[in-house]
C-alpha positions in Angstrom: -44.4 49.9 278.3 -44.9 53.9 278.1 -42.4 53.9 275.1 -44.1 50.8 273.1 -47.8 52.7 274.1 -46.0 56.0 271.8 -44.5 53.4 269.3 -48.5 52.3 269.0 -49.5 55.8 268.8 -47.3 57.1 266.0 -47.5 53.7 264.4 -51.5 54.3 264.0 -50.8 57.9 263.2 -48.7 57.0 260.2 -51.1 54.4 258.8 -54.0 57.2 259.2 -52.3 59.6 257.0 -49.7 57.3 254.9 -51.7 58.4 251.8 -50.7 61.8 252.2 -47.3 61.5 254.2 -46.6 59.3 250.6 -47.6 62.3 248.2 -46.1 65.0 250.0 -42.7 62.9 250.2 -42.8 62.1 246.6 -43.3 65.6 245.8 -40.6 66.5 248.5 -38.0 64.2 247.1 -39.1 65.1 243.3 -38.5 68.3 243.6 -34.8 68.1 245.9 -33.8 65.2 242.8 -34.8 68.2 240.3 -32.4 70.9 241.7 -29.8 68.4 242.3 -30.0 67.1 238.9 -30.1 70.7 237.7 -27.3 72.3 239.6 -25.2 69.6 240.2 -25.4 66.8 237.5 -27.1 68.7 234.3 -24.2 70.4 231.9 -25.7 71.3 228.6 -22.9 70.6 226.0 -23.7 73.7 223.7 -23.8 71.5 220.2 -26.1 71.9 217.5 -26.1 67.5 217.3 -26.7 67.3 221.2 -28.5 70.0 222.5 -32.0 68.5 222.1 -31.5 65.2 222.8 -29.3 66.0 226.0 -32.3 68.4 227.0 -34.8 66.1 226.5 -33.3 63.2 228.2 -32.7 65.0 231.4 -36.3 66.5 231.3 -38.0 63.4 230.1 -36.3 59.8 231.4 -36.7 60.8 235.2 -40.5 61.7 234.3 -40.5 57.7 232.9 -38.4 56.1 236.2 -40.6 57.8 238.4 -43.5 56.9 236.1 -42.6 53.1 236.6 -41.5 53.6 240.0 -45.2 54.5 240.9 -46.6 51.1 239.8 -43.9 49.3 241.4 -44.4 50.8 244.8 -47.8 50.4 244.4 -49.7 47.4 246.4 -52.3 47.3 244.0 -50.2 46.4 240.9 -48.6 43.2 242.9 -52.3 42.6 243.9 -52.9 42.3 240.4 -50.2 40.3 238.7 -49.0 38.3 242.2 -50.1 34.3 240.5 -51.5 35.9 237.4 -49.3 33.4 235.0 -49.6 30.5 238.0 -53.3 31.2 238.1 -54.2 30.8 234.5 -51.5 28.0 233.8 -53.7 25.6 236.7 -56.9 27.1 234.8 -55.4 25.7 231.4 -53.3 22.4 231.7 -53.8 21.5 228.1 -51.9 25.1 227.1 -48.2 25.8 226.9 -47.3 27.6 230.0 -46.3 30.5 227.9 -50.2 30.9 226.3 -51.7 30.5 229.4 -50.2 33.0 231.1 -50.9 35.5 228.1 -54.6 34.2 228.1 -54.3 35.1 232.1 -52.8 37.9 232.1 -55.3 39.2 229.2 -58.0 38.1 231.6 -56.6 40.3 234.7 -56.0 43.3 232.1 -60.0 43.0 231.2 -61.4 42.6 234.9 -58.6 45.5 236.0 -58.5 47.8 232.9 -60.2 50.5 235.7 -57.5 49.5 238.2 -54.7 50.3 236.0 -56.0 53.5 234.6 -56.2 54.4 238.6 -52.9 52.8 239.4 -51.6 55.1 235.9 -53.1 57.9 237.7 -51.4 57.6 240.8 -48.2 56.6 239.0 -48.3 60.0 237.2 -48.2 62.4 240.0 -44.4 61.8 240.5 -43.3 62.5 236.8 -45.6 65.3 236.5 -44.1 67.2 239.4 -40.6 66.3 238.2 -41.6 67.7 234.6 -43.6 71.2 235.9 -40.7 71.7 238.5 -37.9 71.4 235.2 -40.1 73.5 233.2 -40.4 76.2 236.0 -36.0 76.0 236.4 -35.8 76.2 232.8 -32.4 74.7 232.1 -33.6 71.8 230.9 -36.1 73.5 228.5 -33.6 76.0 227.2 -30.5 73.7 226.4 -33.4 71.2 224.4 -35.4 74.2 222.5 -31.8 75.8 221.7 -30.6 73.1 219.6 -34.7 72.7 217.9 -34.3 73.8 214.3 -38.0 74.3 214.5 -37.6 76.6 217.0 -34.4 78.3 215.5 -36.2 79.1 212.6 -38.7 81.1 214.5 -36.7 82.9 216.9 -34.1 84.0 214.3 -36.8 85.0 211.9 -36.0 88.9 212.2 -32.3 88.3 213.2 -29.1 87.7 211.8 -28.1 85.2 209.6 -25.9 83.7 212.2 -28.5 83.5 214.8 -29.5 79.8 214.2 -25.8 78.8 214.5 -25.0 80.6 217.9 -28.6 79.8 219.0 -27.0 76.3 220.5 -24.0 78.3 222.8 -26.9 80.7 224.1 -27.3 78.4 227.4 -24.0 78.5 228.2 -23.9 82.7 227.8 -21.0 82.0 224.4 -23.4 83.6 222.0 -21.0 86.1 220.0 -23.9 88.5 219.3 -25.8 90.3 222.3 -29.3 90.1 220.2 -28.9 86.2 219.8 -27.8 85.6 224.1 -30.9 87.8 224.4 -32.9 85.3 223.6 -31.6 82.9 226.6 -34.7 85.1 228.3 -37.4 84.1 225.7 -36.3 80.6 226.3 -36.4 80.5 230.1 -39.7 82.5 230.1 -41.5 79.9 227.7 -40.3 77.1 229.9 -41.8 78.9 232.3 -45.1 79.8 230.9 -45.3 75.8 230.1 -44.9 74.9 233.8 -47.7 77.3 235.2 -49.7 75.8 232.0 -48.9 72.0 232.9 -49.7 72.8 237.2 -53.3 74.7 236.1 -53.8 71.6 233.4 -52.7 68.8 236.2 -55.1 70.6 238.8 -58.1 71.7 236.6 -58.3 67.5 235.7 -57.5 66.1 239.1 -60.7 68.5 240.6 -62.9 67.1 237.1 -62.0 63.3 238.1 -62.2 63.4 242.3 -65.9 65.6 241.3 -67.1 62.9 238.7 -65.5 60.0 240.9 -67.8 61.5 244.1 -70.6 62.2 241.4 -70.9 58.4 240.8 -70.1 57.2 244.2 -72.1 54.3 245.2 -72.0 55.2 249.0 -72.9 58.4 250.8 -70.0 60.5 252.3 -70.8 59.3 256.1 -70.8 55.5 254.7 -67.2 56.1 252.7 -65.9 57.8 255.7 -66.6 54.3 257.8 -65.4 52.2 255.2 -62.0 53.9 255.3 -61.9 53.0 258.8 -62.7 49.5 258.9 -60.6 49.0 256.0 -57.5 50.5 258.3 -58.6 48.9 261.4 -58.8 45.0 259.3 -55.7 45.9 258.0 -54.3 46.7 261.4 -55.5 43.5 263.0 -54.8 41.3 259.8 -50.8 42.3 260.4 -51.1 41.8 264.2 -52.7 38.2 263.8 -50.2 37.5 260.9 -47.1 38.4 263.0 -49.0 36.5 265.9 -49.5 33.4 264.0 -46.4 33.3 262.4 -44.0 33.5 265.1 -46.1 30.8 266.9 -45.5 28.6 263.8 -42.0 29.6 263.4 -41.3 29.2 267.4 -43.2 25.9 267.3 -40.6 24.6 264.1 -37.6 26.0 265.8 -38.2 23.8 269.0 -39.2 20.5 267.0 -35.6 21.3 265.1 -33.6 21.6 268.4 -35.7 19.2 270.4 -36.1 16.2 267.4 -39.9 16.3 268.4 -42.9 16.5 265.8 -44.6 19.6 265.3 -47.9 19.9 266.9 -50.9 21.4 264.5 -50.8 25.1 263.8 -54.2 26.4 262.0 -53.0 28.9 259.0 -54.9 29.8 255.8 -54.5 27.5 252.7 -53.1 29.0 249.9 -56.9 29.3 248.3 -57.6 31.0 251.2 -54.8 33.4 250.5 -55.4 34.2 247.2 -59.7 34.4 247.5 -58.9 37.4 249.9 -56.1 38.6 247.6 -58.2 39.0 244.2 -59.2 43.0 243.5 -61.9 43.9 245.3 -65.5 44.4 243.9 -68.5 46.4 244.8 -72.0 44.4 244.5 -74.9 47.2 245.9 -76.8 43.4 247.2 -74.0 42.8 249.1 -72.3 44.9 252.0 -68.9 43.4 252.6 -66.3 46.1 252.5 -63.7 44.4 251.9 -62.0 41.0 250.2 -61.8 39.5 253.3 -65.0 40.4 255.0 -66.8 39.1 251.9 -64.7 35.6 251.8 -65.7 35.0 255.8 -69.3 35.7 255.2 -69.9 33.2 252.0 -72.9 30.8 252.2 -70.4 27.6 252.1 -67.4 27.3 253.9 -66.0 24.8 251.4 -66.3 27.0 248.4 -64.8 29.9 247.0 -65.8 33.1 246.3 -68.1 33.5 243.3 -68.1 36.7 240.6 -72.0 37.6 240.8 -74.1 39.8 238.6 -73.3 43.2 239.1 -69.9 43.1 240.6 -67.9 46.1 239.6 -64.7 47.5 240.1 -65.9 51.4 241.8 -63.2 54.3 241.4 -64.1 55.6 244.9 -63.5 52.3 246.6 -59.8 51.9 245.3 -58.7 52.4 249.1 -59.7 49.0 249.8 -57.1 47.6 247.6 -54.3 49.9 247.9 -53.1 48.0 251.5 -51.4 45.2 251.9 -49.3 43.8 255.0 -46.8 46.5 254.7 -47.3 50.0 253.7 -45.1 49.2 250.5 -45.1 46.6 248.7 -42.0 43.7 248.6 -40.3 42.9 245.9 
């Protein structure tokens, strides 16, 4: 009992601060894959024909995985497309099921476009770290900008006419002339310079947006700081009632299997109950529900779904609300 209370207790800990335990792993894990890939896996060939391409796959394709990685870990993108195609299909019989799922899909894209520019935001923090953390090592810089011709022409302006053909050994210290390796340091400390530049650049917007997002904000500070609560605590409950319900139905079909009896009546949510409380979350200033769910229990008839209403918006501040789901990541 003691060791299930602790479970409880870290359990409720970790959903408090999964927001930031999630950033600072991402970070953590970005920057570990960085060296490793740097150190371990990265081995500029020193050729005029590869250098930049080698360079910039190394420094550039992780920055897009983890880009795309972002949205698929993210509840809120699965919130958005989970049915999309099904959705609009059953809204348009007469269409192909190939237009109605465009026409759908188009439809989610208008309603979200602020949910994916948030959900683009988020994605981003993962590829940006990977990128500043490159540019700060340098190798990747240095074997891509050795085998630039752009660049060549400007670093061997006051050089030797061999420069811009030993430029591409430099990263691998084979440079035949001691002026032209030299310039292994200017390389590393423009990478450099870059990385401090894209950290300050990353920073300096992330304090504009979270300033104009709390500019805008709907809700006081006290009132957001409540909503974040009740939104963990409905989240809590939902998964306990879901795991309750469902191993009640599951124990109940198990039996009737084993025991050739009928199945006695287990109340669960229809599937348009499902998917009213699944749809992206809307502010309304007439309306206090702070979540999906809290505004699908409380509309005026029980028979009818929930109705888009003058002045519903989609609020920057109040992405929380949609970014949980029954797990802290989302299944694929």
């Amino acid at each position: 009992m003691e060791s299930m209370k602790k479970l409880q207790t870290v359990l409720d800990l970790y959903l408090k601060h999964r927001i930031t335990l999630g950033y600072g792993l991402v970070t953590l894990l970005t920057v570990g894959g960085e060296r490793i890939f740097s150190t371990a896996v990265f081995q500029c060939p020193c050729s005029a024909a590869w250098n930049l391409t080698y360079g910039l796959v190394f420094l550039l394709v992780p920055a897009l995985a983890l880009f795309l990685l972002g949205y698929v870990l993210s509840a809120r993108t699965w919130r958005l497309l989970t049915g999309c195609c099904k959705r609009g299909a059953d809204d348009h019989d007469d269409d192909t099921g190939c237009s109605a799922c465009c026409r759908a899909c188009c439809n989610a894209g208008q309603r979200g476009a602020l949910v994916c520019a948030q959900l683009s935001g988020a994605a981003a923090i993962a590829p940006l770290t990977w990128v500043a953390v490159a540019l700060l090592g340098g190798s990747f810089y240095e074997c891509a900008a050795s085998g630039s011709r752009f660049l060549a022409r400007r670093l061997c302006s006051d050089r030797s006419p061999q420069c811009a053909q030993q430029l591409p050994l430099v990263p691998c210290n084979k440079a035949q002339e001691s002026d032209v390796q030299d310039l292994l340091m200017d390389l590393r400390a423009q990478s450099q310079v870059l990385g401090w530049i894209l950290i300050a650049a990353v920073i300096v917007c992330l304090l504009i947006i979270v300033s104009i997002t709390r500019c805008v904000s709907p809700v006081s500070f006290l009132q957001l700081s409540f909503w974040k609560i009740y939104v963990e605590q409905e989240q809590k409950i939902l998964r306990s009632q879901a795991t309750e319900h469902a191993t009640e139905l599951a124990n109940e079909n198990v039996k009737c299997f084993f025991e050739g009896s009928h199945p006695k009546e287990c109340k669960t949510p229809s599937m348009k109950d499902w998917q009213q409380v699944s749809e992206l979350y809307t502010f309304n200033p007439k309306n206090q529900y702070y979540s999906m769910l809290h505004k699908y229990v409380n509309r005026e008839e029980k028979n009818r779904s929930i109705r888009i209403s003058k002045g519903d918006a989609v609020v920057p501040i109040l992405g929380f609300v949609d970014s949980h789901g029954m797990h802290a990541t989302a299944e694929l």
